[in-house]
PAVO-377238 format. One line per 4 residues: number of its first residue (from 1); their letters; for each residue x, y, z of N, C-alpha, C, CB. Coordinates in Angstrom, 3 decimals, decimal comma. Atoms other than C-alpha are relative to their C-alpha. Glycine has a CB too. Layout:
BEGIN
NUM	A	X:Y:Z:X:Y:Z:X:Y:Z:X:Y:Z | ...
This chain:
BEGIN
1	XXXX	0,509:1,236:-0,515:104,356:140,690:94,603:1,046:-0,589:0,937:-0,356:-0,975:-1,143 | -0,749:0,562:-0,718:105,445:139,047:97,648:0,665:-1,502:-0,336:-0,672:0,069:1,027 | -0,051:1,409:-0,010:107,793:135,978:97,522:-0,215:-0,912:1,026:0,981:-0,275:-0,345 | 0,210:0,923:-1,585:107,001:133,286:100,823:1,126:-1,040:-0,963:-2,207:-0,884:0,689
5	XXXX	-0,941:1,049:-0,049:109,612:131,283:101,015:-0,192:-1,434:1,483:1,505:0,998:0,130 | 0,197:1,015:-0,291:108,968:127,805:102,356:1,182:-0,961:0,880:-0,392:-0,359:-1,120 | -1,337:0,939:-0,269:111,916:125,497:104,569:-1,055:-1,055:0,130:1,236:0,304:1,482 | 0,663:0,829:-0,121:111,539:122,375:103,908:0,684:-1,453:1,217:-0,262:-0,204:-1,481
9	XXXX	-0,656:1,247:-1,136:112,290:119,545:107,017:0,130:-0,593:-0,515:-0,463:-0,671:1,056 | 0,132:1,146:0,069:112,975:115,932:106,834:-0,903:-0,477:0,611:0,840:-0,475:0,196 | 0,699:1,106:-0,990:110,827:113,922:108,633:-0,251:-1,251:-0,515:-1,315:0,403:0,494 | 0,445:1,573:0,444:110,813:110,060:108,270:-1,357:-0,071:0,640:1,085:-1,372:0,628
13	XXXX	1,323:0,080:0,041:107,627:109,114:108,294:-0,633:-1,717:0,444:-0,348:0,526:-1,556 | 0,079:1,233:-0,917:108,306:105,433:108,772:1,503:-0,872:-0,139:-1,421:-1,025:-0,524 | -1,482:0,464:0,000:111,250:103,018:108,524:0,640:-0,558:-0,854:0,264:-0,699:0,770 | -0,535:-0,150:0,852:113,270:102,279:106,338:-0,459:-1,394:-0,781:1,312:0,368:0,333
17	XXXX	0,829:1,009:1,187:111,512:99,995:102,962:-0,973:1,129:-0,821:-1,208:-1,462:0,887 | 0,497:-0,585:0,729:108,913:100,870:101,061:-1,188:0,605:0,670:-0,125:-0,693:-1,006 | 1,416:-1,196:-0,584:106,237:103,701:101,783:-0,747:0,129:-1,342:0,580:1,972:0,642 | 1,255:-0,770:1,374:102,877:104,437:99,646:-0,208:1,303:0,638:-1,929:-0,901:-0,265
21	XXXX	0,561:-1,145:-0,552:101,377:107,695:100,113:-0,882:0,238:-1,463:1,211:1,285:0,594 | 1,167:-1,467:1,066:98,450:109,931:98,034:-0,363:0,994:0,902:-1,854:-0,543:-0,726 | 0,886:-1,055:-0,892:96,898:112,695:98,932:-1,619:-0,008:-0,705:0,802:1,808:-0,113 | 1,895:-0,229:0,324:93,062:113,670:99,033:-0,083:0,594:-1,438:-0,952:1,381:1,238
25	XXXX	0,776:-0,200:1,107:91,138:114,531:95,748:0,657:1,818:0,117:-1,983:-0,498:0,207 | -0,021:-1,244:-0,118:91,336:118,143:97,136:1,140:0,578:0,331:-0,804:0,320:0,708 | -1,270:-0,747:-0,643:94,777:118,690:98,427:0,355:-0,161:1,091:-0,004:1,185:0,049 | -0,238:-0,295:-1,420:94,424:119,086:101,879:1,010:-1,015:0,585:-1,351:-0,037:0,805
29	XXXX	-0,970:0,435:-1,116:96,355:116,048:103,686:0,689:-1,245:-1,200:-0,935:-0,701:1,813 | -0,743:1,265:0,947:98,676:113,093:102,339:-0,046:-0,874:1,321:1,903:0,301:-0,839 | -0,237:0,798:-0,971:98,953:110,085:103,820:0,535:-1,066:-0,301:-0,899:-0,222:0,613 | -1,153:1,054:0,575:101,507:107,378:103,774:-0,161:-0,978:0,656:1,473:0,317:0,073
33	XXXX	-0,290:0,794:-0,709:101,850:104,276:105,078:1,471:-0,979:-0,763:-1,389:-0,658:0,300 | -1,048:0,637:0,775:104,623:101,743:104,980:0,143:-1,022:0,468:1,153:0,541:-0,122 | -0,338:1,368:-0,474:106,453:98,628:106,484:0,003:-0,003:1,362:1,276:-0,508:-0,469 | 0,139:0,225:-1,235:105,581:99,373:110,451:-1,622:0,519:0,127:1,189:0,749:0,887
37	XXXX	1,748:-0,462:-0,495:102,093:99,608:111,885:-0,380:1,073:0,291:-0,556:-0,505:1,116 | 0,291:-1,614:-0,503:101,311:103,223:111,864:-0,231:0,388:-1,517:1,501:1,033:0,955 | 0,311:-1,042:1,289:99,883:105,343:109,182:0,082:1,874:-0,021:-1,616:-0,356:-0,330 | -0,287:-0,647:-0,051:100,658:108,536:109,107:-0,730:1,305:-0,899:0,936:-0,466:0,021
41	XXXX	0,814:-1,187:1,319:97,898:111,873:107,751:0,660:1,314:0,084:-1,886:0,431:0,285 | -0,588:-1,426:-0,369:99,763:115,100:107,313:-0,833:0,772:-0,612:1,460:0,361:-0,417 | 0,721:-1,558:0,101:97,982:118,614:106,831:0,808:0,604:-1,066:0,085:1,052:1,507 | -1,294:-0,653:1,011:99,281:119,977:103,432:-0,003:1,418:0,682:-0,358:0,117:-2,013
45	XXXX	0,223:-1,050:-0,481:100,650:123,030:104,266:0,471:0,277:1,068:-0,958:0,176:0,019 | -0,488:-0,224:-1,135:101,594:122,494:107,886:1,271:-0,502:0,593:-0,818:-0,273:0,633 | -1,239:0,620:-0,339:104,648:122,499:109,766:0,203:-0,764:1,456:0,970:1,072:-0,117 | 0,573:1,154:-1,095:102,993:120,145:112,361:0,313:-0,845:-0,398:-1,303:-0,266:0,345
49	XXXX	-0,462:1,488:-0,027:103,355:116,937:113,195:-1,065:-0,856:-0,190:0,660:-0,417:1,272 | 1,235:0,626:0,766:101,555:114,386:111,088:-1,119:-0,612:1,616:0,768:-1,688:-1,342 | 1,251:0,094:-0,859:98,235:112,864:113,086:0,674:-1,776:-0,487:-1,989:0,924:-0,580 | -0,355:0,707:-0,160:99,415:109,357:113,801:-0,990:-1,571:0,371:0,743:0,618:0,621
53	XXXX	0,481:0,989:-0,429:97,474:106,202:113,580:0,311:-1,132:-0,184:-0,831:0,024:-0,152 | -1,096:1,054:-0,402:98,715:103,117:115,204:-0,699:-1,246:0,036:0,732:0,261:1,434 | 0,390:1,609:0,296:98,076:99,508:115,223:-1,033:-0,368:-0,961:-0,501:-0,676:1,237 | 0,315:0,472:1,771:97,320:99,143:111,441:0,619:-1,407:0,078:0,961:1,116:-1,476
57	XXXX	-0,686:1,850:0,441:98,375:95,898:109,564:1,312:1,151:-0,564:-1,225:-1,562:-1,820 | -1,203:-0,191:-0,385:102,078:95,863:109,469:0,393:-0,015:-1,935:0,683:-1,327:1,319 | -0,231:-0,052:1,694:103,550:95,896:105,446:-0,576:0,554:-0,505:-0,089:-0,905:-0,782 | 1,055:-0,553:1,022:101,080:98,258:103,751:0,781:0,292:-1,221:-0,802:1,373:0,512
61	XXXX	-0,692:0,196:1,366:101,653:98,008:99,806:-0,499:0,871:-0,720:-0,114:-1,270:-0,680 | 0,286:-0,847:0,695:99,548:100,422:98,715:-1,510:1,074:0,647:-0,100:-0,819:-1,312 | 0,654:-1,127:-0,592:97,285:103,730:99,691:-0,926:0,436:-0,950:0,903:1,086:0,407 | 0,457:-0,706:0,873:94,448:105,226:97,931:-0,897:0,890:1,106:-0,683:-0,832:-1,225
65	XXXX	1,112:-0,757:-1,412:92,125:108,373:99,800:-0,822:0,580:-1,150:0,797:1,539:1,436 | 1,309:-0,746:0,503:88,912:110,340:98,717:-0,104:1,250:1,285:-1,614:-1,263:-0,072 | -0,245:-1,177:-0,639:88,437:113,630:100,636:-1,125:-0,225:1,405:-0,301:1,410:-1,136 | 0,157:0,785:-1,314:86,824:111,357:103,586:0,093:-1,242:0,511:-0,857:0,109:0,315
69	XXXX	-0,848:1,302:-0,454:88,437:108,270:103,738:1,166:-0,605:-0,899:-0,992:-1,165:0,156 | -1,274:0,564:1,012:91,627:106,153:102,665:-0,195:-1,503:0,134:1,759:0,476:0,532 | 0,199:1,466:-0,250:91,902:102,377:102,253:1,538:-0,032:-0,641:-1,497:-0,965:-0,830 | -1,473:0,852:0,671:95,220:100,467:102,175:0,189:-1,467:-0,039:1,289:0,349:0,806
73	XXXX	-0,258:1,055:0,133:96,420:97,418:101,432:1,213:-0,638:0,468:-0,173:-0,090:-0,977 | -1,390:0,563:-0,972:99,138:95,028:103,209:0,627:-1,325:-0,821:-0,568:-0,623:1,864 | -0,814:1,318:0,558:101,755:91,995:102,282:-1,149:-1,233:1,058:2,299:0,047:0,578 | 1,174:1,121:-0,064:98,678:90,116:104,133:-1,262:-0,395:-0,483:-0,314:-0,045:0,853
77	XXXX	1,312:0,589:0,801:96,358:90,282:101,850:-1,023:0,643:0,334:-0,377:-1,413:0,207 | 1,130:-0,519:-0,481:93,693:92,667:103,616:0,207:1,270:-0,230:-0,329:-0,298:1,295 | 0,309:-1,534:-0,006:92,530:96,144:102,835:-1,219:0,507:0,796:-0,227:0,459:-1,425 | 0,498:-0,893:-1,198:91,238:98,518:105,509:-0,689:1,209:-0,672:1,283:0,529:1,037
81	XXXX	0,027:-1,397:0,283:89,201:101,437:104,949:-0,009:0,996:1,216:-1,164:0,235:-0,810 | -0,296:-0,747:-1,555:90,030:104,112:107,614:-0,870:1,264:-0,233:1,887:0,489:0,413 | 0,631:-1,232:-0,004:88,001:107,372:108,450:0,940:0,666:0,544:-1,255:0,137:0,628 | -1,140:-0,998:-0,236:89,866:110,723:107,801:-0,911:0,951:1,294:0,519:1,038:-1,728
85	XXXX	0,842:-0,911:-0,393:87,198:112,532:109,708:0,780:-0,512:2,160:-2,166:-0,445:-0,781 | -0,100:0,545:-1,106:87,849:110,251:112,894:1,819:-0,663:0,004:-1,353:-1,123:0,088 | -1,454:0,614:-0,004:91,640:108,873:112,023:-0,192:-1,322:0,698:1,177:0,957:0,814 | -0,108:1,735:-0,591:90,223:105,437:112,893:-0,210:-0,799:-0,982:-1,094:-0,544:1,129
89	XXXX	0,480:1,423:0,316:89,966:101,815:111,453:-1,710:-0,187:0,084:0,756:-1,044:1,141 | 1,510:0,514:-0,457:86,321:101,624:110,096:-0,100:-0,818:-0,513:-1,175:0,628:-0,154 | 0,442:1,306:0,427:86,064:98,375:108,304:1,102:-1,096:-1,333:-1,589:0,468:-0,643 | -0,709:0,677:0,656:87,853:95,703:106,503:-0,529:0,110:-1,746:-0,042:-1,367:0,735
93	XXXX	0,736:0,031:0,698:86,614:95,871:103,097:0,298:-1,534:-1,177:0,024:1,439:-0,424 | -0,040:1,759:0,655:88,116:92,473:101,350:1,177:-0,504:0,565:0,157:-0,265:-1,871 | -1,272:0,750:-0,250:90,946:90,110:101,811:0,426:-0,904:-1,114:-0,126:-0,826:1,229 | -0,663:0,715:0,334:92,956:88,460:99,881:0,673:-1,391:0,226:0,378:0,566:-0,056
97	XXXX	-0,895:0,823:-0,388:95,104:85,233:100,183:1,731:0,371:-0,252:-0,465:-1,191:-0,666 | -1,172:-0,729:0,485:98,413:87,005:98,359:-0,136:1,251:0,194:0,303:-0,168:-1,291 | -0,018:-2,123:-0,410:99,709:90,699:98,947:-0,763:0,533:-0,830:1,575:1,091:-0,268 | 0,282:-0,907:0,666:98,060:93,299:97,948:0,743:0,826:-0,727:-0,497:0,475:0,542
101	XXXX	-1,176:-0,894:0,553:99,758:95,175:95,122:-0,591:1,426:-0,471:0,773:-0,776:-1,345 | 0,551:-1,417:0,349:97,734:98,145:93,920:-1,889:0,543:0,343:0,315:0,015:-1,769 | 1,224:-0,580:-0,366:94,435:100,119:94,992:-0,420:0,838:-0,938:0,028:0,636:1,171 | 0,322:-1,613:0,891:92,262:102,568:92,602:-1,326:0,056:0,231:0,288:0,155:-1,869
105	XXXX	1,518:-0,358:-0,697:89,264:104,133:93,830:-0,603:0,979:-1,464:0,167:1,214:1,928 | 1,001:-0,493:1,155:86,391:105,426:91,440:-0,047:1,556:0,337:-1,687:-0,789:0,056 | -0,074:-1,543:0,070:85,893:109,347:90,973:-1,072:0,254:1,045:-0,329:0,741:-1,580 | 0,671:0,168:-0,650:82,801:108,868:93,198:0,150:-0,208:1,508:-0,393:-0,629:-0,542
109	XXXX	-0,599:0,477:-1,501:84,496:107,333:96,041:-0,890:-1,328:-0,069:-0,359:1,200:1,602 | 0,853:0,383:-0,286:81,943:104,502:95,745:0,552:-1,726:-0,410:-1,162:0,828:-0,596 | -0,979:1,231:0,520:84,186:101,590:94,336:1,397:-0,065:0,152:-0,070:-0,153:-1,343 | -1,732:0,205:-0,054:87,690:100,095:94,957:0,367:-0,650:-0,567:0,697:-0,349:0,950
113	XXXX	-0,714:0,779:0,645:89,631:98,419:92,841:1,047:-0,867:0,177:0,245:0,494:-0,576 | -0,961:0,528:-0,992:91,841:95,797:94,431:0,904:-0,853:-0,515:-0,595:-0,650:1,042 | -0,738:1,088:0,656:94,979:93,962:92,716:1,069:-0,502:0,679:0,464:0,355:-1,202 | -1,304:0,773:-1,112:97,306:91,438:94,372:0,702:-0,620:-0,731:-0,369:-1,114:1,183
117	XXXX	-1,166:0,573:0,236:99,535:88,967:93,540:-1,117:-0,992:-0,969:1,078:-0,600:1,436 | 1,066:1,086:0,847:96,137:86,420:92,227:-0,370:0,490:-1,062:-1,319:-0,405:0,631 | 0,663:-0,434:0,915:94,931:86,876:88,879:-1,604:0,422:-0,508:0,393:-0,641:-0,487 | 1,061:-0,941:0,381:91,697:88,423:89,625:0,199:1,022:0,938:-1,453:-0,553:0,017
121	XXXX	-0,027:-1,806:-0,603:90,993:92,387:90,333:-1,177:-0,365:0,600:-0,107:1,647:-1,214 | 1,470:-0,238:-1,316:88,067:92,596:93,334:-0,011:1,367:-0,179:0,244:-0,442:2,016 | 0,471:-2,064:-0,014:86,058:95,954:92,797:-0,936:-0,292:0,924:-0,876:1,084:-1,697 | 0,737:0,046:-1,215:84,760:96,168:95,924:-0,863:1,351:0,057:1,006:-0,170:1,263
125	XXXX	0,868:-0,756:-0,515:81,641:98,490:96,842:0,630:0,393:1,571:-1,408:-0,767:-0,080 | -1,043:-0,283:-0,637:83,432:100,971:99,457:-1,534:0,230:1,305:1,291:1,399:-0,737 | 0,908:-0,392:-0,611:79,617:101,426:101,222:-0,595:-1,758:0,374:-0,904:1,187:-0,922 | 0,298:1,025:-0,239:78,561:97,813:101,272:0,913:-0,886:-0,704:-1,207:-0,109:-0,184
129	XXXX	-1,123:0,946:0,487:81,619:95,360:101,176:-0,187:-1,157:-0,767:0,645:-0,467:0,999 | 0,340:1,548:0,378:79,311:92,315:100,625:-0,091:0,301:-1,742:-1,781:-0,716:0,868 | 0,334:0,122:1,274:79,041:93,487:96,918:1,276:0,427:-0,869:-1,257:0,817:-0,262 | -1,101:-0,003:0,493:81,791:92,813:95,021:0,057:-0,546:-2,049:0,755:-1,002:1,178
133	XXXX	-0,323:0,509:1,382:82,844:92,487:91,067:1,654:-0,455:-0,205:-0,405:1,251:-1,079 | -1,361:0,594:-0,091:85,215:90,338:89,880:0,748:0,081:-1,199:-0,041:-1,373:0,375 | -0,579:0,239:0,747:87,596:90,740:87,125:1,207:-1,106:-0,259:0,122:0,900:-0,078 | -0,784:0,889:0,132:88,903:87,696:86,075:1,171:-0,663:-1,228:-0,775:-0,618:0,286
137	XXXX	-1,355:0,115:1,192:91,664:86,055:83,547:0,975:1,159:-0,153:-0,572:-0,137:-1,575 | -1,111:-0,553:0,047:94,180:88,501:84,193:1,456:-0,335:-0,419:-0,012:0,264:0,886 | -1,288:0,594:0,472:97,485:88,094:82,360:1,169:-0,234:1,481:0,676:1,223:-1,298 | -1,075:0,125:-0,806:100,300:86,749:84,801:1,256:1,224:-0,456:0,474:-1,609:-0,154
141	XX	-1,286:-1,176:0,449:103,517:89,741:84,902:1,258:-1,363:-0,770:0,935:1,156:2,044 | -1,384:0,453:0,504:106,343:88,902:83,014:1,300:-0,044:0,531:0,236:0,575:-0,881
């Protein structure tokens, strides 16, 4: 059996703070974003140069994808869902007044789960935004 041996680069990806990233359900690409306006989808696997999309919201806090779209969240309070198919900005899907701190998408792809800094979770419908559930009384962090 053959061994393949792999080198692995550096590449910053964005600048220096904090970066999210996941990858798809299936493997194929990761994608990160971080504290400058650019998101960044790489090709698992390749020793290309990620696919680069630019004038996002600036602070993204957190990343979640499905194996045709990603949605992130920013220190302004708004989450984006982007198309992997097209690498564009297709729709806002809620906002906040406080950062966004964590994203979790349903096994379906069909719900988002949205937690910030306020003590309720928004499960947003990822197909029609206007329908939203609210989980409320959330304990404050310690």
């Amino acid at each position: 059996m053959a061994t393949v041996t792999q080198r692995l680069r550096g590449r910053p990806a964005h600048p220096p703070g904090s970066t999210s990233l996941t990858y798809t359900p299936n493997g194929r690409k990761l994608i990160t974003a971080g504290s400058n306006n650019a998101i960044r989808v790489y090709e698992t696997g390749s020793d290309g140069e990620p696919m680069n999309i630019d004038g996002c919201q600036e602070n993204n806090t957190a990343v979640v994808a499905s194996n045709d779209f990603f949605i992130t969240g920013s220190e302004d309070g708004t989450v984006w869902m982007y198309s992997l198919e097209t690498n564009s900005m297709d729709k806002m899907l809620t906002r906040s007044t406080l950062p966004i701190r964590d994203i979790a998408l349903s096994p379906d792809g069909n719900w988002a789960a949205v937690a910030s800094d306020e003590l309720t979770v928004k499960v947003v419908n990822t197909k029609d935004p206007e329908k939203v559930l609210y989980l409320r009384e959330q304990p404050k962090p310690t």
